[in-house]
N, C-alpha and C positions, 0 to 999 in steps of 0.2 A: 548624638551618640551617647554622650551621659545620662540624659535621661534612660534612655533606652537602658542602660545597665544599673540605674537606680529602681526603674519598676522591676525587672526581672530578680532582684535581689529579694525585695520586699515579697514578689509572687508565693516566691520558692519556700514563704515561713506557713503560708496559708495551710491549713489542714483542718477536717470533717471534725465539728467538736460535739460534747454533749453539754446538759445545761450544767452548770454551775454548783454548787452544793448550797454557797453562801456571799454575801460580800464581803468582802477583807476589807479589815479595820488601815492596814497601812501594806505600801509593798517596797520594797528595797529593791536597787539593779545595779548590777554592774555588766557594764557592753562597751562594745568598740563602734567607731563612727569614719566614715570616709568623707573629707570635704573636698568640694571642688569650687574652686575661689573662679569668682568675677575676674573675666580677662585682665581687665583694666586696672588688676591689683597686681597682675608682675608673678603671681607666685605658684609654683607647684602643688599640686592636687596632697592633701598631707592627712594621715592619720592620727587618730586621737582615745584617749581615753577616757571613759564615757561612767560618771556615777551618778545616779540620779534614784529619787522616792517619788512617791504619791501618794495623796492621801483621798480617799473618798469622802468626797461633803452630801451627795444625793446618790439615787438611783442610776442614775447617767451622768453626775458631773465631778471630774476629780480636782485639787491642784496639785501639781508637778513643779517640781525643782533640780537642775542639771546642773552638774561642773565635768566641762570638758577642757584636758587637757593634751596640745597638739604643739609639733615643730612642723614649721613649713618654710621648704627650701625655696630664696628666689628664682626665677626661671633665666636672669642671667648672671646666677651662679654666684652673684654676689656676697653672701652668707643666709644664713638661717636665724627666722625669727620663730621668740615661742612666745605660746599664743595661751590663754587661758581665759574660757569663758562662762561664766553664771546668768543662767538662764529661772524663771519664774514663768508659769503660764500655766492653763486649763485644758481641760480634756473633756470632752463629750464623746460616749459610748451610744452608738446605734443601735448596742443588743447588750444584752444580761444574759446570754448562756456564755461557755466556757472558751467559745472563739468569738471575742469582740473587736470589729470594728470600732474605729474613733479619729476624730481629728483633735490637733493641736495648735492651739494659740497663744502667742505672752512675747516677752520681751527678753533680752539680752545685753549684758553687760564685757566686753570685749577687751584681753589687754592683751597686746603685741611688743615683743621689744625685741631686739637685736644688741648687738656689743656695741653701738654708738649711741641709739634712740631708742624711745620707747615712746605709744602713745595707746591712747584710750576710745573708746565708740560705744555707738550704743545702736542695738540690733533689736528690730522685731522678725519675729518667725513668725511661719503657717504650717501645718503638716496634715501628714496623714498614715496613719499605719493599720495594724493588727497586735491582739494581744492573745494568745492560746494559754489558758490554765489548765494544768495537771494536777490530779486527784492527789498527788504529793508535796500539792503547793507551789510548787514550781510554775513560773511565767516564762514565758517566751515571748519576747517583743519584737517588731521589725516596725520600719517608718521612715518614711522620706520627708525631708525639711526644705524650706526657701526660708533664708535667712535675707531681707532689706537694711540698710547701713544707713542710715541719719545724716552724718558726716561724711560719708562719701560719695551716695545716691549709685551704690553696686548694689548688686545680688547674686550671693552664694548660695551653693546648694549641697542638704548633704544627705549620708545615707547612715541609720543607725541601728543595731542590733543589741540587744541587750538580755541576757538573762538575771530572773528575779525571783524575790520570796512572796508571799502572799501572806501576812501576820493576821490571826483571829479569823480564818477562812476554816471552819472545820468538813469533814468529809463520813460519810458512812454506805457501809457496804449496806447493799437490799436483802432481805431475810427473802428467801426462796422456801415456800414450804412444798414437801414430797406429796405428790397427790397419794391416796390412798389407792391399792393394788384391791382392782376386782378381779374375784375369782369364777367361773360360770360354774353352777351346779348343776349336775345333770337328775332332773327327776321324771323316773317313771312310774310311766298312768296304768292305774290297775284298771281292770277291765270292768266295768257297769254290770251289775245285777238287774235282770229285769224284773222289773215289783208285780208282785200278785196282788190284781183289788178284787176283793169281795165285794160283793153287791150286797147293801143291807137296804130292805126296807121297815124303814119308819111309818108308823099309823099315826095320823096326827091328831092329838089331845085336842079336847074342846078349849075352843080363844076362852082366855079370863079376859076379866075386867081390865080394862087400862087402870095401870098408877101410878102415881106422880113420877117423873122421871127425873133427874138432874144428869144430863150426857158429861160433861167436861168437870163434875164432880167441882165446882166453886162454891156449894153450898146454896145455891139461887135455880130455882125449878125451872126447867125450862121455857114452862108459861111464862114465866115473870125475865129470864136471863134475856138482858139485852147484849149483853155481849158473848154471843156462842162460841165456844171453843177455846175460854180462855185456857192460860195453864193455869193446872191444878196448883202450880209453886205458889201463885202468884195473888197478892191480896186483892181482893173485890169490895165494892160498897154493893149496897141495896139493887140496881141494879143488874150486878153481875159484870159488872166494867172493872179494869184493874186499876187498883190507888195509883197516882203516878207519884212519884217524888222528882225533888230538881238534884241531881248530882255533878260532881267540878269531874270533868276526865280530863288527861293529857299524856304526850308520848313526846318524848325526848331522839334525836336524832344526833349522833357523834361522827363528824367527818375527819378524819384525817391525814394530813398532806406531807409530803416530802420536804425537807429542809429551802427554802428560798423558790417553794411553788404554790401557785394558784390555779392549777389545772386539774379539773375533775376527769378522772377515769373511772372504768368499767368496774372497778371493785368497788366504788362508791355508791353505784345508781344504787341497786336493792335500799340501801340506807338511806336515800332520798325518798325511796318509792313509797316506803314504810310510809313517812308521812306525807304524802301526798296522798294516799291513799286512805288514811285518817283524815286529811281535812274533806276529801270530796263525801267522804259520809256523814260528816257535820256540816254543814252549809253556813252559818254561823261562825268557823276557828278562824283566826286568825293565827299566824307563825310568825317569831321576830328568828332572824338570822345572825345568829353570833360568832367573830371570828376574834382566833385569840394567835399566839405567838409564841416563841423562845424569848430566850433575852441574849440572842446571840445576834451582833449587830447596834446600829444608832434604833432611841427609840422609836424617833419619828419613821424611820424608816420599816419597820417591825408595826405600827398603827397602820400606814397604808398598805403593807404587805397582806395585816390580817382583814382591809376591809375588802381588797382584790379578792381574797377567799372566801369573804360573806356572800358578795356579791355574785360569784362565779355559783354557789349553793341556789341562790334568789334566782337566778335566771335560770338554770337547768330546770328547781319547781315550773316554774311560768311556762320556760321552751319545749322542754321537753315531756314534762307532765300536765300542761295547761291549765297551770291554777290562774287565776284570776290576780295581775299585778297588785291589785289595790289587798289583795289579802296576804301581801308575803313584805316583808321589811326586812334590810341586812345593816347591819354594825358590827364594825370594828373596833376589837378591844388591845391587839396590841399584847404587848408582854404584861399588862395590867391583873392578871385575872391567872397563876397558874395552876395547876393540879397536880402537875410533880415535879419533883426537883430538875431545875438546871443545869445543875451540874453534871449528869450523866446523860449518857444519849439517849437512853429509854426515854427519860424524864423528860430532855427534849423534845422526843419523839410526840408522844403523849401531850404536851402545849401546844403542839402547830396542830390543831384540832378545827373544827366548825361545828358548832351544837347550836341545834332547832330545836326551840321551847314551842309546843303548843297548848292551848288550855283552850275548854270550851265547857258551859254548862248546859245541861242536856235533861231530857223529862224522861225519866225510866220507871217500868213498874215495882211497886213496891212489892218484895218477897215476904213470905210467910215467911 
């Protein structure tokens, strides 16, 4: 039966989230917790209060640190002991959007005393909860615990709710632009004139002589032009072929993503297409794929975040425009590389970018 009313607590915190803005640098809680002690300890089910932080080390792994403080009546009535307990342990997150799953692991340090006695344990826990972030920073946490006792060889079980902050986790609203308002114009069709042809006859002149002709006007006769048709822009040698020259061409590509994502959308493809559509006309380019960052967040974390977004560019070329793997390369640069300031959100905005350098040298006709 306790079980039963410890998952139904935890259920009830669950709700639809979206993804996240960013990772918080640190979170602060303060919650209340319900324990329900191992028969074999004598004592009644006691309430407690519950402060606890976290700090993020990775993408998915935190540490966590608790002090809970609790009175717990014995169950025959004999007095009440208080109970204060310091807890250390790790967190692993299933997801990175704004409703995270996670379980908990670590240890605990336990002191009970009463008006005669006092004594000490040492406890490991397991858990499991939910964590739901709001766009105001706010956390909500729920989580069920099994607490094991060293010294006693019991196990307790408890239930804990907590609300919290989220420190260095920033947020921004989406710029919505107004489509432009088409108007239909009504035009009317004037009525057709019917054309009058006169019939003229022409007497036709005695043929002259053929002379020399130059059609495509390159300066090369047509007897002699080996190459017909050139343009006139265009420089020719002695046979009437265009000078070629070698020129460097390139086209630059600018991707950019929402704060703590690597997901390409439908507003990006045109920007990919571009070049994709540059390299299949040079069969020769090659594209290096560059992703860059904020500096909001650990670095390390900001380097694989921008190489998720090199990469996610790389594959849509390959997938979805079918360039050839061995012609496309992606790297991550990370908050190394910005082009505007950090400090404001434009500026942020603007660093979580993806730019494709292409270059390729090409034989074009030389212009007059």
């Amino acid at each position: 039966m306790k079980k039963t009313i410890l998952l139904t607590c935890i259920a009830s915190t669950l709700s639809t989230g979206l993804i996240a803005d960013d990772m918080p640098d640190f979170e602060a809680y303060l919650g209340a917790a319900k324990y329900f002690y191992d028969d074999e300890r004598n004592l009644d089910d006691a309430n407690s209060l519950e402060l606890g932080a976290e700090i993020p080390m990775t993408e998915s792994l935190s540490l966590e640190a608790w002090l809970s403080n609790f009175d717990a009546d014995a169950e025959n009535g004999s007095g009440e002991l208080d109970g204060n307990r310091y807890s250390l342990g790790g967190l692993y997150h299933f997801s990175n959007e704004s409703l995270r799953p996670f379980m908990t692991l670590g240890f605990s340090h336990q002191e009970l005393e009463d008006s005669n006695d006092s004594h000490d344990e040492a406890l490991a826990y397991i858990g499991g909860g939910v964590k739901k972030y709001f766009d105001n920073n706010i956390v909500l946490r729920g989580e069920l615990l099994a607490m094991n006792s060293f010294d006693h060889e019991v196990t307790d079980l408890g239930a804990r709710i907590a609300i919290g902050y989220a420190f260095g986790r920033s947020t921004s609203s989406p710029v919505v632009e107004e489509a432009p308002v088409q108007r239909a114009v009504e035009v009317k069709a004037e009525p057709v004139k019917e054309a009058v042809v006169e019939k003229v006859v022409v007497k036709a002149a005695p043929k002259p002589m053929p002379k020399p002709v130059d059609t495509d006007m390159d300066g090369i006769l047509d007897s002699l032009d080996q190459c017909a048709g050139t343009d006139k822009a265009f420089q020719v040698d002695e046979k009437g072929c265009p000078i070629m020259l070698s020129e460097t061409v390139s086209i630059d590509m600018k991707v950019n993503f929402p704060t703590n994502s690597a997901v390409i959308t439908e507003d990006n493809l045109p920007e990919i297409k571009k070049v994709a559509d540059f390299m299949k006309q040079f069969d020769k380019t090659a594209v290096t794929v560059e992703g860059h960052s904020d500096d909001r967040g650990r670095d390390a974390y900001n380097k694989a975040l921008s190489q998720k977004r090199a990469d996610a560019v790389r594959m849509t070329l390959i997938n979805t425009f079918n360039l050839d793997a061995s012609r496309v390369s992606a790297v991550g640069f990370g908050e190394e590389n910005p082009i505007a300031d950090n400090n404001t959100a434009e500026g942020r905005a603007a660093n979580r970018r993806v730019v494709g350098v292409v270059k390729s040298t090409i034989q074009k006709a030389a212009e007059k």
